[in-house]
C-alpha positions in Angstrom: 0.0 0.0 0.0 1.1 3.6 -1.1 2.7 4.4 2.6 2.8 8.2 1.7 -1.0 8.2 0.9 -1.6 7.1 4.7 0.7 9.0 6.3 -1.4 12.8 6.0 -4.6 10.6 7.5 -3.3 9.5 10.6 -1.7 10.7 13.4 2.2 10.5 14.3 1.9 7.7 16.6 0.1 5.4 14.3 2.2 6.1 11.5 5.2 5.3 13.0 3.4 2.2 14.4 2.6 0.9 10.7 5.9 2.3 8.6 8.4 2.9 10.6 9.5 -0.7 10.8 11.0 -2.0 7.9 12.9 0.5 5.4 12.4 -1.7 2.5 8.4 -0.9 2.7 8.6 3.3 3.2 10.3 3.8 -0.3 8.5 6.3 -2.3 10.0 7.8 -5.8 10.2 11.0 -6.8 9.1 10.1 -10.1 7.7 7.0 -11.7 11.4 4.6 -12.8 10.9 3.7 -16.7 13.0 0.3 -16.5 13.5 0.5 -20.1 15.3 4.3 -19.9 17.6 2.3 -17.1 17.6 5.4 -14.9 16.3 6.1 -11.6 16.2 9.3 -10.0 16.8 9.8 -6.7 14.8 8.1 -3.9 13.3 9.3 -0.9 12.1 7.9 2.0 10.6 8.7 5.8 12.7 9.5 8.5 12.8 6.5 10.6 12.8 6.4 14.6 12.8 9.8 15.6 13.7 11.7 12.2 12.3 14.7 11.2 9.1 15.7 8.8 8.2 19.0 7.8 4.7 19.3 6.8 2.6 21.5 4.6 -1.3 21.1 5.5 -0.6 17.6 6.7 1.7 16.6 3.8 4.9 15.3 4.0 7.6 17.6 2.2 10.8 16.7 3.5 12.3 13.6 3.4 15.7 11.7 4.4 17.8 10.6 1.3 18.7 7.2 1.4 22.2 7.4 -0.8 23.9 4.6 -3.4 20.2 3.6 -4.1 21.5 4.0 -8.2 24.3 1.8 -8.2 24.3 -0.2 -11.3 24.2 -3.4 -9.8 21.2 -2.8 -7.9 19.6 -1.6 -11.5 20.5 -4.7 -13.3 18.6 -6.6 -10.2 15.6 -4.8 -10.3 15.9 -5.8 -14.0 16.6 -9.3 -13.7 13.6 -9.3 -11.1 11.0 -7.7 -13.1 12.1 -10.1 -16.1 11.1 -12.7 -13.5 7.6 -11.5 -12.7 6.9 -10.2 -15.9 7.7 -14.2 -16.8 5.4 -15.3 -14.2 2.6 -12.7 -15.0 2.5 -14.6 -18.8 1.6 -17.7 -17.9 -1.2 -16.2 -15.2 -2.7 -13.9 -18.7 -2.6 -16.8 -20.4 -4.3 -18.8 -18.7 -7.0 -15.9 -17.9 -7.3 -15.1 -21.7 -7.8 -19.5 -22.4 -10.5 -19.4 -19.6 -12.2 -16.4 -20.9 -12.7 -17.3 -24.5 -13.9 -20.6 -23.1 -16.4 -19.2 -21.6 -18.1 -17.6 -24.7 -19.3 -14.4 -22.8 -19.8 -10.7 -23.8 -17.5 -8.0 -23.3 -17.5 -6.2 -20.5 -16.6 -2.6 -20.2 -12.6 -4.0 -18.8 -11.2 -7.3 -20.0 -9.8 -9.8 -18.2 -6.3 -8.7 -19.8 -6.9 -4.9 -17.9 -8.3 -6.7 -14.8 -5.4 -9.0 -14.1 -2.8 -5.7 -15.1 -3.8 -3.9 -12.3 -4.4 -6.4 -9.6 -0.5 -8.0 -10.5 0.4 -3.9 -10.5 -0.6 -3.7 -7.0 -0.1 -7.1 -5.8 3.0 -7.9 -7.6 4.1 -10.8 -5.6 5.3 -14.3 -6.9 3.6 -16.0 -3.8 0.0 -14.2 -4.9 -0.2 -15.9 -8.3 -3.7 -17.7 -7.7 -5.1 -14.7 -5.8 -4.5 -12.2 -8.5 -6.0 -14.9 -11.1 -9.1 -15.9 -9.0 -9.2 -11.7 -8.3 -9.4 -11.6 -12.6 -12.5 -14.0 -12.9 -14.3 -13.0 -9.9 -14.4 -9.3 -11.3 -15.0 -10.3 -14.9 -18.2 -12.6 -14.3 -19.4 -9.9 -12.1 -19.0 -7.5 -14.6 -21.0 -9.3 -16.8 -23.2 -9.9 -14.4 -24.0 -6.1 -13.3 -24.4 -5.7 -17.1 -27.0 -8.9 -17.0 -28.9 -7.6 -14.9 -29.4 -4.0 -16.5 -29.7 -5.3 -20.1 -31.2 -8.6 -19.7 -34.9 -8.1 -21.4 -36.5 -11.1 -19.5 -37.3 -10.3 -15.4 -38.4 -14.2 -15.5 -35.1 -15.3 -16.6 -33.3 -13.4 -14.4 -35.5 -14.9 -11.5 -34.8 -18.4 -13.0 -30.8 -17.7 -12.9 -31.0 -16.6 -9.0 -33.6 -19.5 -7.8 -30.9 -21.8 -9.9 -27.8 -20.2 -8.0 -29.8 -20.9 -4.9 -30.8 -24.2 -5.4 -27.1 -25.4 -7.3 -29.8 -27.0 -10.1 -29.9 -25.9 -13.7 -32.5 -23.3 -14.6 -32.3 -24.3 -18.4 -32.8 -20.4 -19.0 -31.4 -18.6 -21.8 -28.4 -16.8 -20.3 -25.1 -18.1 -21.1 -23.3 -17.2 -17.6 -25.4 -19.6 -16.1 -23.0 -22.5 -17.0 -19.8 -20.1 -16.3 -21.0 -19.0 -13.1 -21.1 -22.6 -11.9 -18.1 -24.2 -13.1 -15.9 -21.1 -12.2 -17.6 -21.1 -8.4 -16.9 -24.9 -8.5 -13.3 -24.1 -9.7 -12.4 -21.2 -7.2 -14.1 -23.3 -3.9 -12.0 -26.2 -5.3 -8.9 -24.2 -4.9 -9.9 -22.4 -1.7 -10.7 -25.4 0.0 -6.7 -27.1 -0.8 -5.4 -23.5 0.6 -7.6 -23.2 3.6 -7.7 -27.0 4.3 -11.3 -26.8 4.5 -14.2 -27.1 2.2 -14.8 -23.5 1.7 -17.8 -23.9 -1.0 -20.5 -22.8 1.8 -19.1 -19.3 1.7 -18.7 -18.7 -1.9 -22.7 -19.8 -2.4 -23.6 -17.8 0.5 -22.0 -14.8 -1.2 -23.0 -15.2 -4.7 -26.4 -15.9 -3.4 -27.0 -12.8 -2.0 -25.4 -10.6 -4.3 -27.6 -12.2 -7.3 -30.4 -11.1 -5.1 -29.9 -8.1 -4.1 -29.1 -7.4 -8.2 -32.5 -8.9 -8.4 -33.5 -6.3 -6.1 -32.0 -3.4 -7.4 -33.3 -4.7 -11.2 -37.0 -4.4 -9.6 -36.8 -1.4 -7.6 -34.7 0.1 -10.5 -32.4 1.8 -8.4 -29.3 3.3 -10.5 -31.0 3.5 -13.1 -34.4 5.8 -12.5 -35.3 8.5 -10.1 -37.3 7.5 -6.7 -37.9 8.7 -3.8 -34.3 8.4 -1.4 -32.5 10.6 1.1 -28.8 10.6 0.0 -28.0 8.4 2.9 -30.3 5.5 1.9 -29.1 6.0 -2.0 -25.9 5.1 -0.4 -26.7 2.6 1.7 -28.7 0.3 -0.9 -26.3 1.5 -3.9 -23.4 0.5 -2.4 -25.0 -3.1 -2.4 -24.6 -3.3 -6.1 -20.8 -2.7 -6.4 -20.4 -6.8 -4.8 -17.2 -6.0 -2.6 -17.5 -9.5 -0.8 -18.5 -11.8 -3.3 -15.5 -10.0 -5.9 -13.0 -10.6 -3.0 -13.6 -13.4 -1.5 -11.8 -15.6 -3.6 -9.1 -14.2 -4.2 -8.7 -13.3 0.1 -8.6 -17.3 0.6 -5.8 -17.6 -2.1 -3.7 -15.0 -0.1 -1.8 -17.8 1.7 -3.3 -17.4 5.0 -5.4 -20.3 6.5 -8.5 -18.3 7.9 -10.6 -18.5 10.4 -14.5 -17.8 10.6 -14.1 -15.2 12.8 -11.5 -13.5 10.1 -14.2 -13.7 7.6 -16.6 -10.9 9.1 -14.4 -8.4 7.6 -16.1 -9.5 4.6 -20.0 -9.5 5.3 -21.9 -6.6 5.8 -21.5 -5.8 9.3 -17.5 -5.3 8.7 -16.6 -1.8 9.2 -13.4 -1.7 6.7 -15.8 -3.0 3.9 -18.7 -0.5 5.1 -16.0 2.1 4.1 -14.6 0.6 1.4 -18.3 0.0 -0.2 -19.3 4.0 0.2 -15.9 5.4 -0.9 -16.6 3.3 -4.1 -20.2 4.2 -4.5 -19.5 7.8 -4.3 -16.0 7.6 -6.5 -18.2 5.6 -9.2 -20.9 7.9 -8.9 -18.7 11.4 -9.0 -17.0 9.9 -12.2 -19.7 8.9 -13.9 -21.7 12.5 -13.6 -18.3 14.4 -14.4 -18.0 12.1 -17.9 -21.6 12.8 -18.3 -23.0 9.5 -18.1 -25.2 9.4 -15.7 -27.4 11.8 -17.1 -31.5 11.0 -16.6 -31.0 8.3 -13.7 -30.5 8.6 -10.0 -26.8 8.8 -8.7 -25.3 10.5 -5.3 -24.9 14.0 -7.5 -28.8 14.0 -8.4 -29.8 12.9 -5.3 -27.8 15.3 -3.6 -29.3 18.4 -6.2 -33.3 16.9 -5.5 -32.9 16.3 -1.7 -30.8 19.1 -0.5 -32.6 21.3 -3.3 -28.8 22.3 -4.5 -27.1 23.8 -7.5 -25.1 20.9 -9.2 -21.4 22.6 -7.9 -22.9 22.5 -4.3 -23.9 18.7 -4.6 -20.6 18.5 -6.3 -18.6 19.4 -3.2 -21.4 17.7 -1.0 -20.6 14.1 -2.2 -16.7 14.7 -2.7 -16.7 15.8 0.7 -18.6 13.1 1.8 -16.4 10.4 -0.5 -13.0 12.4 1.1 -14.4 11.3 4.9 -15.0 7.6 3.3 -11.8 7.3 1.9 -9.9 8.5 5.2 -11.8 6.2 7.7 -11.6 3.6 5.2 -7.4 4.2 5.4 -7.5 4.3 8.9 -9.6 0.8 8.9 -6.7 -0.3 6.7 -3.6 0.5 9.3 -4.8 0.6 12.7 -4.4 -2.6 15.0 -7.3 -5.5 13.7 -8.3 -9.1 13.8 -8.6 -8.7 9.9 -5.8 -10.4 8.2 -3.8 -7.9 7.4 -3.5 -9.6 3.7 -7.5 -9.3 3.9 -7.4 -5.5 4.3 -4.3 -5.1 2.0 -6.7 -6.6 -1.4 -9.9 -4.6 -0.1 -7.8 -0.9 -0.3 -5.9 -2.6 -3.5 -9.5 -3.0 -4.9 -9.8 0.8 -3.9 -7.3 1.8 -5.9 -7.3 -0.4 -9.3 -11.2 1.1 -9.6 -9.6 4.6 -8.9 -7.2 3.8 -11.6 -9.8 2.9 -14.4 -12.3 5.5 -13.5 -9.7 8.0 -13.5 -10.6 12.0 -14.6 -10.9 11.7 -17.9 -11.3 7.3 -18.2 -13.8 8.1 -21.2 -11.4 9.4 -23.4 -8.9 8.0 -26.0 -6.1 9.6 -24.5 -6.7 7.8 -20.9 -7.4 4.3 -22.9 -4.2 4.9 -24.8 -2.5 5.1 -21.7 -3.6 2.1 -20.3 -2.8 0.3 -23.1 0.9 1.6 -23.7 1.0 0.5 -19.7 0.1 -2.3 -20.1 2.7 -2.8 -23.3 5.5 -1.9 -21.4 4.3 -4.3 -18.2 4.5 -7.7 -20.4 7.6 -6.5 -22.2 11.1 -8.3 -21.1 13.8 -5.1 -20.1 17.3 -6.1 -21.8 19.6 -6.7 -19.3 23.3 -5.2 -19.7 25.6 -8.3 -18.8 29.0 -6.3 -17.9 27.1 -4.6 -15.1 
């Protein structure tokens, strides 16, 4: 996690509790390292035990230097290891892109190709190669199934596919994902179950269960998509339903490595506190994106509700939901770092999640500049860096 984000939300103490341990972990660049230019500018990091920080309305703006950081040696390693992952990252894509085409399904609005970027770009690890794969599916079949559930013209089938997840018996309905959504829960549990040494199949239906519900739910009521009678705070509170934090994390929280226990499992149902957070912050970032790209235009979001209920002008509801998304996004870094019975690999992939939607909802994520980005990212990321053998 971005260290240097967390440190202007909390308070000295706590920082120093959660960063000022290991060196390794408090690095943060001046600028972005282009492994192919084979430079590195210089790198700062936080004063450790006792060091000074000046700060600018809570910011931190002066730093300790760590010194021989651009020693060519150490730039040739960092080669050799990205070679590595980027190695290791290949075989995961491939494997994704095999499963995905297998699966005969619609395109969603990300691939699994952008999907599995960002999670390995944020949880780059070697030891997390089934997480950030299970992470890939789990957010692609519920992407097509958010888009299901909009676009689908029969209610009754719809009703069909949910008694069927329900029941585990075929609904012989007309929707494709039916047969995906069951071999892929079957093939995730499967692997959860070897990790946790447990069958851990009960939790998985449990989840998908009530998320296919509550998109049943939100298809009847048609919340998100026409206007109705809501305070701000209940838009919220049901909207934030539809974005699925549990059942999209889930798996890929078992595949982490750590054997969990039940009682490490409540910070994914709706009573957690990290995921409350986590669920708002997204429902408002969604929702302020979406109204700024202009696409949310005739149906109900946290700007419109904010304009009708509050009787505001569109800048005040502006400022009313960012400051309301702001608060969010502090408590839910604060949930991330303080002391908790939440594995801390657990909270790590629910703020990761944070960040990878921040990433593809960014400013301007409707235009071709931003999708050209991505995609010469994503270029560089699966290309090998040539290593210089006399180093």
């Amino acid at each position: 996690m971005d260290n240097m984000v967390y440190a202007r939300h909390l308070s000295g103490g706590e920082v120093d509790t959660a960063i000022g341990r290991i060196l390794t972990s408090n690095l943060s660049k001046s600028e972005e390292w282009d492994p192919k230019k084979g430079t590195n500018d210089t790198v700062y990091a936080r004063p450790l035990n006792g060091g000074e920080v000046d700060t600018i309305d809570g910011r931190i703006s002066t730093m300790t230097m760590i010194y021989n950081v651009t020693n060519a040696k150490y730039l040739e390693l960092a080669k050799l290891e990205f070679n590595r992952l980027q190695a290791i990252y290949e075989k995961e894509i491939g494997s994704i892109v095999e499963w995905w085409k297998s699966c005969g399904l619609e395109a969603t609005s990300l691939s699994p190709e952008q999907l599995h970027f960002a999670i390995a770009s944020t949880l780059p690890e070697p030891e997390f190669a089934r997480s950030r794969i299970a992470y890939t599916k789990s957010n692609s079949i519920e992407n097509v199934l958010v888009d299901l559930f909009y676009k689908h013209e029969s209610t009754e089938d719809l009703k069909n596919l949910c008694r069927a997840v329900e029941s585990l018996a075929g609904s012989f309905t007309s929707i494709s994902v039916e047969i995906v959504l069951y071999e892929t829960l079957n093939e995730l549990a499967g692997e959860a179950s070897k990790v946790q040494g447990k069958d851990v199949f009960p939790y998985f239906h449990e989840l998908r269960k009530k998320q296919m519900e509550m998109y049943m739910k939100l298809r009847e009521t048609k919340l998100g998509g026409q206007s109705g009678e809501y305070s701000l705070k209940d838009y919220i509170e049901h909207g934030k339903t539809e974005l699925g934090v549990a059942v999209r994390l889930l798996p890929s929280v078992f595949l982490m490595g750590e054997r969990l226990r039940d009682l490490d499992l409540l910070c994914l149902n709706e009573k957690s506190r990290i995921q409350e957070k986590l669920s708002v912050f997204l429902r408002l970032y969604v929702d302020l994106q979406m109204h700024k790209n202009s696409l949310a235009q005739g149906g109900m979001n946290a700007v419109a509700v904010s304009m009708e209920v509050g009787k505001r002008r569109e800048e005040e509801a502006l400022g009313d939901v960012e400051a309301q998304m702001e608060e969010a996004f502090d408590e839910l870094v604060h949930e991330s770092l303080k002391p908790s019975l939440v594995p801390r690999s657990c909270r790590r992939l629910m703020f990761e999640h944070a960040r990878i939607t921040q990433f593809f909802l960014h400013d301007d994520f409707t235009s071709p500049a931003h999708r050209l980005k991505i995609a010469e990212a994503m270029e560089r990321f699966r290309t090998p860096v040539p290593i210089d053998s006399t180093a």
